[in-house]
Backbone bond lengths (Angstrom), bond angles and torsions (degrees), N, CA, C in turn:
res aa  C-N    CA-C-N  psi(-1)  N-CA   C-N-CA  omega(-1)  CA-C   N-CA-C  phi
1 X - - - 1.458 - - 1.517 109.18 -
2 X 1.632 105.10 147.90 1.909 85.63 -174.49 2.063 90.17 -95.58
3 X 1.188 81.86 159.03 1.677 112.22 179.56 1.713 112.24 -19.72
4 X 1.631 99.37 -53.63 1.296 121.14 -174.39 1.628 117.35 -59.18
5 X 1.274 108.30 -36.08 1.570 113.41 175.53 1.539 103.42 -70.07
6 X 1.508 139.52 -54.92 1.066 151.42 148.47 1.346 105.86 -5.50
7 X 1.379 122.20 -73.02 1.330 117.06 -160.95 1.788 120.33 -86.80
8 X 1.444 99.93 -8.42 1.512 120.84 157.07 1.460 105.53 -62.02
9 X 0.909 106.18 -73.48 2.312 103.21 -174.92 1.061 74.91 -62.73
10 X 1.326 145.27 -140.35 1.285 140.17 -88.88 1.736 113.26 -68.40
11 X 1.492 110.19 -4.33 1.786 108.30 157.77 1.733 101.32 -85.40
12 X 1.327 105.88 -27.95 1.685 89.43 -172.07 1.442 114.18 -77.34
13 X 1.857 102.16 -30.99 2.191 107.53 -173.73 1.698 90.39 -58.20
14 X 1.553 122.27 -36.32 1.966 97.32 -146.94 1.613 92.98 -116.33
15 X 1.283 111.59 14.89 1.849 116.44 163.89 1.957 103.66 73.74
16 X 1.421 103.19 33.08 2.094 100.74 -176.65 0.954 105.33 -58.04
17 X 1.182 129.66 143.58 1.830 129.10 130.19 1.291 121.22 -65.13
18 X 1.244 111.79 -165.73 1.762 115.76 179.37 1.855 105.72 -76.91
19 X 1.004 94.14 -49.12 1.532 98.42 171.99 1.489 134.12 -72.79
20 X 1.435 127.44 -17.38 1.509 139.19 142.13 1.753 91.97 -56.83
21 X 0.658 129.63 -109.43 1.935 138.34 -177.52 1.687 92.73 0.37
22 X 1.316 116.10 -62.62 1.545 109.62 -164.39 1.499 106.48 -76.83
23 X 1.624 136.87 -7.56 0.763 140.51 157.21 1.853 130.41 -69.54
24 X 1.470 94.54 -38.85 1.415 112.98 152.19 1.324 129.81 -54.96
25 X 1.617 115.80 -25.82 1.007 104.98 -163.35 2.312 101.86 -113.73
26 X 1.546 102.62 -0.21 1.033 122.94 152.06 1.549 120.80 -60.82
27 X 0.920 117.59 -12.84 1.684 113.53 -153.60 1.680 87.16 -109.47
28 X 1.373 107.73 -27.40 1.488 111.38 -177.01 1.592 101.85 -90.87
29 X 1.488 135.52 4.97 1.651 132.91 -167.08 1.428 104.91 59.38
30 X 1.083 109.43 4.92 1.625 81.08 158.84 1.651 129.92 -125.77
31 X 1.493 108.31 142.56 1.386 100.43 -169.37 1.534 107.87 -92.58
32 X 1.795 84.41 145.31 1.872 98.96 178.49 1.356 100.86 -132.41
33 X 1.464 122.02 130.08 1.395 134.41 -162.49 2.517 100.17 -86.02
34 X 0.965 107.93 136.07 0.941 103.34 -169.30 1.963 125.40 -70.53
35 X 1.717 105.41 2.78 1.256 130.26 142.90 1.291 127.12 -69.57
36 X 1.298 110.60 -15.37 1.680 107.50 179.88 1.511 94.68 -110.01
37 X 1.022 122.56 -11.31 2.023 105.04 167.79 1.319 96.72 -84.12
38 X 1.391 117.17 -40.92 1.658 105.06 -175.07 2.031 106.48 -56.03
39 X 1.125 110.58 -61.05 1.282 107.90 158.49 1.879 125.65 -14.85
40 X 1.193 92.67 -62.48 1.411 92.56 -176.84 1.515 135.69 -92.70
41 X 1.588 78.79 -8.86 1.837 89.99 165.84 2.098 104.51 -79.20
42 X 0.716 123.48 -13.32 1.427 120.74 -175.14 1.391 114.29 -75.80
43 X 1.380 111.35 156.99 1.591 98.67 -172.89 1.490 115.08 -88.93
44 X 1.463 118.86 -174.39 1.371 101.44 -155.36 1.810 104.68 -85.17
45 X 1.949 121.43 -19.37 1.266 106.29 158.12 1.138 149.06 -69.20
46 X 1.525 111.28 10.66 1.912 129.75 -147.36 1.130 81.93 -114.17
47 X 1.275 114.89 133.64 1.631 129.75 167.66 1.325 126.30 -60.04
48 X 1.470 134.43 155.16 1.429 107.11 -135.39 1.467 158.98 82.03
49 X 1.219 92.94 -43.74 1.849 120.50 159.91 1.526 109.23 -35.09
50 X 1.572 113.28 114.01 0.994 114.03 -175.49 1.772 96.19 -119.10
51 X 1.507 114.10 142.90 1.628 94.31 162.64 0.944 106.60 -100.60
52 X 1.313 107.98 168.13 1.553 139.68 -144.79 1.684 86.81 -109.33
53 X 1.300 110.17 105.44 1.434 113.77 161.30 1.674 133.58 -59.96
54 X 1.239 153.89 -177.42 1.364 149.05 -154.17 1.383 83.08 -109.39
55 X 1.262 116.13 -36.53 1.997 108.38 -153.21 1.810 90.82 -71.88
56 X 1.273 110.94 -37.41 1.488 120.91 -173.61 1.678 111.57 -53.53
57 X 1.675 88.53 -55.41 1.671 101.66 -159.04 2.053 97.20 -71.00
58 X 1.155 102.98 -46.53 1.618 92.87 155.10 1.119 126.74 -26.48
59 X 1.368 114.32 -79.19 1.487 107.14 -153.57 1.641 105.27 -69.63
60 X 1.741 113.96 -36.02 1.353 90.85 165.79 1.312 138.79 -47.76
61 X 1.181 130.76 -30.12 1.239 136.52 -162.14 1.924 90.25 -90.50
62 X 1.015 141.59 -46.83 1.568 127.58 147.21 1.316 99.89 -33.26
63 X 0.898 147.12 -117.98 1.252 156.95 -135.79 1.657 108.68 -40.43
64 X 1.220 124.17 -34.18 1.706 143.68 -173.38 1.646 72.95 -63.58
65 X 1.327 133.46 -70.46 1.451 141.37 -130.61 1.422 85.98 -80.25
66 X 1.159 125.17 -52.11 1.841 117.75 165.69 1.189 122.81 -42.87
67 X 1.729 123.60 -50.93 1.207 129.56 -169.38 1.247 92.82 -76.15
68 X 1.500 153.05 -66.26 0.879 125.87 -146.11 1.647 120.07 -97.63
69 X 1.480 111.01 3.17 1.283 111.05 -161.40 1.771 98.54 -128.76
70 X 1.238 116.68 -23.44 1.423 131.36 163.95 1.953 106.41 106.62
71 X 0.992 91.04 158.45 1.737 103.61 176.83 0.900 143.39 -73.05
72 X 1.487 150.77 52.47 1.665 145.15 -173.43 1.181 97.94 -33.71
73 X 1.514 119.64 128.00 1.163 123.19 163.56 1.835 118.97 -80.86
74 X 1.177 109.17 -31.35 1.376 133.27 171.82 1.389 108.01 -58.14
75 X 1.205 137.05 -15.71 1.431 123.05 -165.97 1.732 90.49 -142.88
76 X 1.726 111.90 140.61 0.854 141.06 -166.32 1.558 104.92 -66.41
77 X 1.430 126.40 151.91 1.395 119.72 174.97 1.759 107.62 -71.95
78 X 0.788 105.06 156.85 1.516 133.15 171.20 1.854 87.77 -58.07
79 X 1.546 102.32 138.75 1.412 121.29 163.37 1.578 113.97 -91.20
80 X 1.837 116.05 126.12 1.227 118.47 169.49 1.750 119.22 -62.09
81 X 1.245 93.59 114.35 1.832 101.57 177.61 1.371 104.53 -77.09
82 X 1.007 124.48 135.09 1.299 143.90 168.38 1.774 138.29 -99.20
83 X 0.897 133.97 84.00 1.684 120.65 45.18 1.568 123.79 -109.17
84 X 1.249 137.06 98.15 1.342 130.69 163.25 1.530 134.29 3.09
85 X 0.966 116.10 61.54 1.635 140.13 179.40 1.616 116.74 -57.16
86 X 1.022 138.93 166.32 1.130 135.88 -147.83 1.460 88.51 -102.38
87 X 0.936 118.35 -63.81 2.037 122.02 158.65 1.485 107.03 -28.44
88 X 1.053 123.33 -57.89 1.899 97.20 168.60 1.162 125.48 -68.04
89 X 1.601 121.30 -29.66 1.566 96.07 173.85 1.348 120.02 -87.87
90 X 1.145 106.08 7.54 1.837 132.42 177.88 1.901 73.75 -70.87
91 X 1.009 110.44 -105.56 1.906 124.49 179.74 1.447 109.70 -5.37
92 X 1.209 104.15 -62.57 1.466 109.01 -172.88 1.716 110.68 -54.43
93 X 1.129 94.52 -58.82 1.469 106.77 -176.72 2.020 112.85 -31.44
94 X 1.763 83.74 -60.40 1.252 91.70 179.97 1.629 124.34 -39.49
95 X 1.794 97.99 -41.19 1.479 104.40 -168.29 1.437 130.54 -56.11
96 X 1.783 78.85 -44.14 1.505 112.01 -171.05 1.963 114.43 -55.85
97 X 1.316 92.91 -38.14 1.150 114.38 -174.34 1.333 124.99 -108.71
98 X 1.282 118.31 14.78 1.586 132.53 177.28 1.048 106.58 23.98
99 X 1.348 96.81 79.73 1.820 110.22 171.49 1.399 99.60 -119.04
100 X 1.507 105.30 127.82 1.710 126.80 156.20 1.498 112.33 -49.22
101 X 1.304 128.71 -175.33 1.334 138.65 162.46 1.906 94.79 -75.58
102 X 1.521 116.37 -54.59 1.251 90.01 -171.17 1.713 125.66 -79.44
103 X 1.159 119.66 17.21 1.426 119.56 167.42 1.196 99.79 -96.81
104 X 1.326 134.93 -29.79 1.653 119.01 166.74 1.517 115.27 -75.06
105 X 0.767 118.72 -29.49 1.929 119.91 162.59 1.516 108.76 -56.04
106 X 1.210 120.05 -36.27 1.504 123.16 -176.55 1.331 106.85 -80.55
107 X 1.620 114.03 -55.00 1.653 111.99 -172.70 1.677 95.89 -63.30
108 X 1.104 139.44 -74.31 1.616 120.61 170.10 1.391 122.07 -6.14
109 X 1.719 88.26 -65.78 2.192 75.84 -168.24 1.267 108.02 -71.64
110 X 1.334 130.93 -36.13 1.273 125.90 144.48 1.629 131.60 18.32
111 X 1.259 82.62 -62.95 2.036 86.82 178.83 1.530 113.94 -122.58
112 X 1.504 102.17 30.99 1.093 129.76 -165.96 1.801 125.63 36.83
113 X 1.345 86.31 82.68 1.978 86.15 -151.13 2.271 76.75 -137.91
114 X 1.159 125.74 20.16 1.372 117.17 168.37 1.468 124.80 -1.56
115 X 1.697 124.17 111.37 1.808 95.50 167.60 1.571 83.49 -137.99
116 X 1.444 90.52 -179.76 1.372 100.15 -149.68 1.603 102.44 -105.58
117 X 1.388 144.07 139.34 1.314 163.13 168.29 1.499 100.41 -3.40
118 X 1.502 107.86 -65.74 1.803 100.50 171.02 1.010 117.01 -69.31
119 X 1.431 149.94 -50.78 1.034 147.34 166.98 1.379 120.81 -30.74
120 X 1.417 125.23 -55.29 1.620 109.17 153.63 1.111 127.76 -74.30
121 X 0.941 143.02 -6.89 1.690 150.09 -171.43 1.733 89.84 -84.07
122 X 1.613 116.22 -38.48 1.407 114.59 -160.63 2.012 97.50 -80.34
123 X 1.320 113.03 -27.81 1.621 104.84 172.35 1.519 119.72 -58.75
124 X 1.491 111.78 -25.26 1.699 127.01 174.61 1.013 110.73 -49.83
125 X 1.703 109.61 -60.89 1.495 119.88 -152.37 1.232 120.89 -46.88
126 X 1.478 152.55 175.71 1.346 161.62 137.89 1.505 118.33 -48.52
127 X 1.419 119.34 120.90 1.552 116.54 -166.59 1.520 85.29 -61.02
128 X 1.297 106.50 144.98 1.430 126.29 142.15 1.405 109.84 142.75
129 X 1.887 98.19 -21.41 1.279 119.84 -148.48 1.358 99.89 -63.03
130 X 1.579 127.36 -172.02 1.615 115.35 171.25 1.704 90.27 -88.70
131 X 0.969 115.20 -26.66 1.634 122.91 -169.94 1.584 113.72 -52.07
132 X 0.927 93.16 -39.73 1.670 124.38 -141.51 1.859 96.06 -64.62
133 X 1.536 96.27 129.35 1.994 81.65 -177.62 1.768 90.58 -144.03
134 X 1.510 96.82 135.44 1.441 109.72 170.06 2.003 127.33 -44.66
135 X 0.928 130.86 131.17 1.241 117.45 -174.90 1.636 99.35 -111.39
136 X 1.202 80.19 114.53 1.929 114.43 175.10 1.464 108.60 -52.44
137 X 1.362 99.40 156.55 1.479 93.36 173.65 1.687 124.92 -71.59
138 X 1.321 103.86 -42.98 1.038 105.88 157.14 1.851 144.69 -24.15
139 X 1.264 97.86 -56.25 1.183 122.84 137.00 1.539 134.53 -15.17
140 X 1.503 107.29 -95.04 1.037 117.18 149.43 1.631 138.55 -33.09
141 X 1.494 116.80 -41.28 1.195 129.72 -179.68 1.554 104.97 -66.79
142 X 1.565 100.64 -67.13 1.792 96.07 170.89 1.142 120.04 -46.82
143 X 1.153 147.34 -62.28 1.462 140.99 134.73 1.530 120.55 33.41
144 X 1.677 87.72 -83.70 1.476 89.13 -158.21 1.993 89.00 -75.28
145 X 1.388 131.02 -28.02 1.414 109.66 -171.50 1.394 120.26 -75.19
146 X 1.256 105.30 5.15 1.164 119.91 -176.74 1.744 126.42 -100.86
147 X 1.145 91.99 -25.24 1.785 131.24 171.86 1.696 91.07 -61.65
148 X 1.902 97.76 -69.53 1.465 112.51 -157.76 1.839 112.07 -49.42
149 X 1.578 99.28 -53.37 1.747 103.34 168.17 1.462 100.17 -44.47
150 X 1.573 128.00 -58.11 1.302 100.89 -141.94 1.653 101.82 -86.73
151 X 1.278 115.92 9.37 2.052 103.29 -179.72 1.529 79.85 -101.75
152 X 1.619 135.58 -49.13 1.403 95.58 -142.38 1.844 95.58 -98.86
153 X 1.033 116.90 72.23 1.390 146.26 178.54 1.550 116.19 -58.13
């Protein structure tokens, strides 16, 4: 999925404005001007359309894990990995949102998108691993609509 769809659900599941988003993206040190979310919320034929770079879609997804889970000041931010894979914001998501394995089994069947115990355990793993399996967009997409039902509840 590119970055930009990403940051559409998760402004549309928790209801952001431009200024919640730029606040989000404070919590991670980095500044985002509230013309460049408008930018990137647009679709990719609408004029204006900016894409949403990896360094960007990173730090938001830090910052989600701040906003919603709160800030240690004592411990250093998390480093943006590069390039932003669908498996990290798969990860992130999880964090942000303290989800077990079985609330992601639920938000799946949820939108009737079922996977099976290895099959998510295998989006966790460490690339290289034999385990280790790419998470599709597909994937991801059910995911997040499935996420979206279950916050705005």
């Amino acid at each position: 999925m590119i970055h930009n769809d990403v940051l559409r659900s998760v402004r549309y599941m928790l209801a952001l404005n431009e200024q919640k988003m730029v606040e989000i993206f404070k919590l991670a040190n980095f500044a985002a001007k509230p013309w460049e979310i408008t930018a990137f919320m647009k679709k990719e034929e609408e004029d204006g359309f900016i894409h949403c770079p990896d360094i960007v879609m990173g730090n938001f997804l830090n910052g989600l894990i701040y906003f919603k889970r709160g800030k240690d000041e004592s411990r250093p931010a998390p480093e943006v990995t590069i390039p932003v894979t669908n498996n990290t914001v798969l990860k992130k998501l999880r964090v942000a949102f303290e989800l077990k394995d079985t609330d992601m089994h639920d938000i799946f069947a949820s939108v009737g998108f079922p996977i099976s115990k290895p099959e998510l355990s295998a989006f966790f793993r460490a690339e290289g691993s034999k385990n280790f399996r790419d998470c599709e967009d597909q994937y991801l997409r059910n995911f997040l609509k499935g996420l979206t039902m279950r916050v705005r509840k």
